[in-house]
C-alpha positions in Angstrom: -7.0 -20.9 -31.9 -9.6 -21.5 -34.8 -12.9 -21.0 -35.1 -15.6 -21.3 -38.5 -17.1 -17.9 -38.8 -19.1 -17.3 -42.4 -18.3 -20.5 -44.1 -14.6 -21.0 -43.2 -11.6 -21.9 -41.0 -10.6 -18.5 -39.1 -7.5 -18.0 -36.6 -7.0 -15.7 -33.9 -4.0 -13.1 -34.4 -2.9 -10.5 -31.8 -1.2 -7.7 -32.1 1.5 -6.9 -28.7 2.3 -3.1 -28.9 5.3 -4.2 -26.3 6.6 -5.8 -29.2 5.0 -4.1 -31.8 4.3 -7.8 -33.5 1.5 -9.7 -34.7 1.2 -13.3 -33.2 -0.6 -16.0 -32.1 -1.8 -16.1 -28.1 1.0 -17.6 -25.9 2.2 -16.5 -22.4 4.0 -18.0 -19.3 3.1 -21.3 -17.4 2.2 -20.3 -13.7 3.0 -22.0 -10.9 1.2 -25.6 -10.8 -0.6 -25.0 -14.0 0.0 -27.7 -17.2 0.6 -26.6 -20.3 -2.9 -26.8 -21.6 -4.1 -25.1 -18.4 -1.8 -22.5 -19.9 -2.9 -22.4 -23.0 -6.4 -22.0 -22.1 -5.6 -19.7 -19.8 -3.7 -17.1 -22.0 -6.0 -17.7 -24.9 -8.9 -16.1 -22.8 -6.6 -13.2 -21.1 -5.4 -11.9 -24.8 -8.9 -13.2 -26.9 -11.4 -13.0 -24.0 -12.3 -16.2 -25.6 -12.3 -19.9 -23.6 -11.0 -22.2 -25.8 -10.5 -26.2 -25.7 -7.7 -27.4 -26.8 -8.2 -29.9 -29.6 -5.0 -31.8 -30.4 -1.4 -33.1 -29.0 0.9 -30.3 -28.2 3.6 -28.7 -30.4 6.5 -27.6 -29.3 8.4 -24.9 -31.3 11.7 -23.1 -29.9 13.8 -20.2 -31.8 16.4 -18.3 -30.2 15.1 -14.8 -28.6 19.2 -13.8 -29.3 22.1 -14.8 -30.3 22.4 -16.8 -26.4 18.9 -17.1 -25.9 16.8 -20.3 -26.6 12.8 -19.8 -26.1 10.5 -23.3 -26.1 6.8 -22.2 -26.4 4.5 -25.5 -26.6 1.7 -24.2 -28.9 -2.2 -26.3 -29.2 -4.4 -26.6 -31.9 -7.7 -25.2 -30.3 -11.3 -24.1 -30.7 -13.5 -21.4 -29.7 -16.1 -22.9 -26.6 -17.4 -19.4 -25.6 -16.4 -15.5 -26.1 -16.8 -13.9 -22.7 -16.9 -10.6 -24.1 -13.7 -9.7 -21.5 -11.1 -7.5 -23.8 -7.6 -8.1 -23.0 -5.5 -5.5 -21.6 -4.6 -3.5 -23.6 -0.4 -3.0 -22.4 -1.1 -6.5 -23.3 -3.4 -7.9 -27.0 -4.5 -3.9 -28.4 -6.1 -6.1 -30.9 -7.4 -9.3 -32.0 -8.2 -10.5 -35.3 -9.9 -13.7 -37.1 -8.0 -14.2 -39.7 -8.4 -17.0 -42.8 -5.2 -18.8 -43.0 -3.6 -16.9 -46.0 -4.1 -13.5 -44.2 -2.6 -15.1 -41.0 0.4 -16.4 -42.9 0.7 -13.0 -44.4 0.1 -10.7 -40.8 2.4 -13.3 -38.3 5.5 -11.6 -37.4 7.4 -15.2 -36.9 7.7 -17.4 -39.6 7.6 -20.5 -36.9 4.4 -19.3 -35.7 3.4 -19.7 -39.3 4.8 -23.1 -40.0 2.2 -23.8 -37.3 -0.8 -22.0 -38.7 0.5 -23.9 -41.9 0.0 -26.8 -40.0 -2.9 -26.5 -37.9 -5.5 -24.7 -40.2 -6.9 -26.3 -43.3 -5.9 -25.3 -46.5 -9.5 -23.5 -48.0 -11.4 -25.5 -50.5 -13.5 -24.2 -53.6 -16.5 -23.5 -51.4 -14.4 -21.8 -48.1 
């Protein structure tokens, strides 16, 4: 999720103390719920932010094991509103806006990276 805060191009990174990782929001598609419902969805439940999404999807998969493949379809998306609701915290212990250097250099997953990579701007002279 990106947002403009001070002049520049700033993405959301959350820390999971389940998996002791830094990463961007994703979580499980409920029952009847499309991806972007999802998306929205688990953006606001680990950011406490609503979000639109604002582009096609992009799927990514990596294996979880040496058996296990894991498709995650990831969206480029802006902030709409921060409902001040913290996430819980067995959940997102913290979320931070990060410029897309710092991002690159906190994500635990290089994929997840490729995508911030890909998603966020590279800064120009003026942010």
């Amino acid at each position: 999720m990106l947002d403009r805060r001070d002049g520049r191009t700033v993405v959301a990174v959350v820390h999971r103390p389940r998996y002791d990782d830094w990463a961007l929001p994703k979580g499980h598609v409920d029952r009847g719920e499309s991806w972007e419902e999802t998306a929205v969805r688990e953006v606001a439940e680990e950011t406490g932010i609503r979000a639109r999404v604002e582009g096609p999807p992009r799927p990514v998969a990596y294996m979880l094991d040496e058996e296990t493949v894991k498709l995650v379809v990831m969206f480029p998306m802006s902030v709409v509103e921060d409902l001040r609701t913290p996430p819980d915290p067995d959940e997102v212990d913290e979320v931070r806006w990060l410029d897309r250097d710092e991002a690159l250099s906190r994500l635990s997953y290089r994929v997840e990276a490729e995508l911030v990579e890909e998603f966020v701007p590279v800064a120009g002279p003026h942010g």
